[in-house]
N, C-alpha and C positions, 0 to 999 in steps of 0.2 A: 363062062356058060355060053350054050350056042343062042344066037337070035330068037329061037323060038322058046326056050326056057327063062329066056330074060322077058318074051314079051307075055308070057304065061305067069310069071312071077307079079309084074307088073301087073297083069287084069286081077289074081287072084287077092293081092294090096286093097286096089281098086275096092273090090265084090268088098275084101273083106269088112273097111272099112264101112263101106254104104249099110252093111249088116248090124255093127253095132250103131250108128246113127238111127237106122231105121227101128231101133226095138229095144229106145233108150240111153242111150251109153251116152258117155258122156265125149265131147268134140276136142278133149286133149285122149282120149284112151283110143278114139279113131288115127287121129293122127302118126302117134306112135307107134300104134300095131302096122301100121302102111309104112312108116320111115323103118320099123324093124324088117322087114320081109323085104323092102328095098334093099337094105342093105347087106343082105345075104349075095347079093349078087358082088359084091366088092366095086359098086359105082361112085363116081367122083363127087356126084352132086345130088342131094334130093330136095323135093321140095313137095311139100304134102297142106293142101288146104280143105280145111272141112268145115263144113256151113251145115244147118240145118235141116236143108234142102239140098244139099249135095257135096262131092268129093274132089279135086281135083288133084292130082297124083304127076309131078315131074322128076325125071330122074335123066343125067348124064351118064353113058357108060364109059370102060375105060375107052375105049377107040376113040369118042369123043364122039357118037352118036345120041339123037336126046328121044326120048320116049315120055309120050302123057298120054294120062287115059283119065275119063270124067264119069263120075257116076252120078242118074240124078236120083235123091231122095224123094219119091212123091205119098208116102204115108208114113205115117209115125205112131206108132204104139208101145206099149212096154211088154216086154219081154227078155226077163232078165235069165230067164232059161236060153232063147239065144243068142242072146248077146256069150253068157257061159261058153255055149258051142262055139261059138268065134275066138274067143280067145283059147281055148282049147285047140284048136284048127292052127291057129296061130302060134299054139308052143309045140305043138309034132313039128310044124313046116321048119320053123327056127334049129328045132333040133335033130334036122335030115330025117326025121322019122316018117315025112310024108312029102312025095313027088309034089310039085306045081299044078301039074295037073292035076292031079286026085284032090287036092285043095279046092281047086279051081270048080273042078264037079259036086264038090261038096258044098259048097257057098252058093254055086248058082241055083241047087235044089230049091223049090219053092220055103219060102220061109213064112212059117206062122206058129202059133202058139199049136202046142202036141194038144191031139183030141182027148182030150178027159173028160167027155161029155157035155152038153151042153147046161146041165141043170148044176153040175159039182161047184163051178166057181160060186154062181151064186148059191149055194146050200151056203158052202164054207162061209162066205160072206154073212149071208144071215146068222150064221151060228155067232162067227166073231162079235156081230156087231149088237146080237140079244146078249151077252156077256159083257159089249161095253156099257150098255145099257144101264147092267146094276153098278157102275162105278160113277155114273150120273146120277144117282137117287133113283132110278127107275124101278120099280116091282116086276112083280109076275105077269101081270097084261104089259108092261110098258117092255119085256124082255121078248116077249112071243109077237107084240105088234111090232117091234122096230127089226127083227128077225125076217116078219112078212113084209115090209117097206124095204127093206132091203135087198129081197131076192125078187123082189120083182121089178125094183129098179135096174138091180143088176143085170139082170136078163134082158128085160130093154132096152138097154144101151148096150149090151152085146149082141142084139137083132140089129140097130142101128149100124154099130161099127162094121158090120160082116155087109151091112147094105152101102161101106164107103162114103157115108152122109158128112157133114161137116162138123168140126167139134161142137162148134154153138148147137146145131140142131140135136147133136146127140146130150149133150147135159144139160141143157133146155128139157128136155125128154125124160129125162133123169130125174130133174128137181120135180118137174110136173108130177110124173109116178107115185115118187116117194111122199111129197108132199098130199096129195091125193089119198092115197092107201090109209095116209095118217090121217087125215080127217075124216075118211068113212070108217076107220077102228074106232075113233074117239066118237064121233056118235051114232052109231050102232049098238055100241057096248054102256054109251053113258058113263063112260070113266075113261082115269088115262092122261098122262101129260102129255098135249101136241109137244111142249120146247121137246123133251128128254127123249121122246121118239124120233122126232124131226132130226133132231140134233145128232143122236145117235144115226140112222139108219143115212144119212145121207157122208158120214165120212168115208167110204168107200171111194163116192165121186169126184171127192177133193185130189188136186195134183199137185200131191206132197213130194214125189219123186221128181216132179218135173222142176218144180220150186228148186227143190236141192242140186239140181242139174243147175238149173238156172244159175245159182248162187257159186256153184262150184267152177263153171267156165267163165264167170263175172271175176273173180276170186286169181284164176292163171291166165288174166287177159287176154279171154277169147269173147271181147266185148260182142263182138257181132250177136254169136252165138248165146249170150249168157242175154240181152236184149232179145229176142227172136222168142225163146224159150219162156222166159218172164211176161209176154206179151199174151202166148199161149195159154200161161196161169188166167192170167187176167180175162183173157175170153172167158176161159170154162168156168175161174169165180163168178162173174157178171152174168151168165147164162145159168147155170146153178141159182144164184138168190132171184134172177127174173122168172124163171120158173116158179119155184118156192112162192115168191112173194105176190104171184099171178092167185095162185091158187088159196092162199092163204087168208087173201084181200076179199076174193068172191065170197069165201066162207065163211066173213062178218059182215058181208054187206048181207047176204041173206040173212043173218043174226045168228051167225056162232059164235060160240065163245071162246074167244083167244085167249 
């Protein structure tokens, strides 16, 4: 391949990888989709490092020329629709169905979650999570309030996230919301279990994906990474219940009932 296909191949590795890091994916499927599209080129040497924060991408060609390229990762959300797209991207490219560059144009495109509105995620959310509701003992008020705690948390921390705020502040935000929503349903209405609402409407904000990430590059010893990721749970757990347990704590000292 001529120099500038190689060095096109090389950035679109690069993009590709920082793509699935950046919106989920896990830091062994980064790596190997960059060691695979390297090695389309027929190079003698690769060498692919990926961190949570970023990509580093080395490769020898045959001449015996070396080429690296770095991407940095500076946000992280889930997005397993583009993560999808990236590895899609990545079996055209493997299977000549798509030039280096047109890859390369496709990955650089801004990346974010596709517009479905701003109110759908959480509707959906409320919906699921009024339905987890009755698998906790929860009734008819405990189905419709953990449904409202939900989509208003959810929305929250989707105004947060779009403002690029920190995790803490955002599920800090989160807990507050939800927990809040749930003690002015519970007395206003005079009925109602705070646990099975609480409990319910705040699974959404849990980061069970991230845990499992965690777990999964702890697991193919990619310590770094599988540390980094576990550290993040533990932010959002510990901001979640300080939330929660801010609000919770005011609403018996004023004399509610827990």
């Amino acid at each position: 391949m001529a120099r500038t296909d190689l060095e096109l191949l090389l950035e679109a590795a690069k993009r590709l990888a920082a793509v699935i890091l950046d919106n989920g994916g896990e830091t062994y499927r980064a790596e190997e989709a960059a060691r695979r599209l390297c090695g389309l080129c027929g190079t003698q040497e690769i060498d692919v490092l990926a961190l949570p924060t970023g990509v580093l991408v080395h490769m020898t060609a045959k001449d015996g020329k070396t080429y690296s390229a770095l991407a940095r990762v500076r946000t992280r959300r889930l997005d397993l629709g583009a993560v999808a797209r990236a590895n899609e991207i990545a079996r055209r490219l493997a299977g000549r169905e798509m030039l280096p560059a047109d890859a390369l144009r496709e990955l650089s495109a801004p990346q974010g979650q596709r517009e479905t509105g701003r109110l759908l995620g959480p509707a959906l959310s409320a919906f699921s999570i009024g339905c987890f509701s009755a698998l906790m003992g929860g009734g008819v008020f405990e189905f419709f309030a953990a449904a409202v705690c939900a989509f208003l948390s959810q929305l929250v921390c989707s105004l947060f996230r779009d403002a690029d705020l920190y995790y803490f502040i955002t599920s800090l935000a989160g807990g507050v919301v939800c927990a809040l929503a749930a003690v002015l349903a519970v007395t206003l209405f005079g009925t109602g279990s705070l646990d099975v609402i609480i409990g319910s409407a705040i699974l959404p904000l849990l980061p069970g994906m991230t845990l499992i990430g965690a777990i999964r590059d702890s697991v193919r010893g990619d310590l770094v990474s599988g540390a980094a990721r576990l550290g993040d749970v533990l932010v959002v757990l510990l901001s979640l219940s300080f939330g929660v347990g801010a609000v919770l704590w005011c609403y018996g000292w004023i004399g509610g009932a827990l």
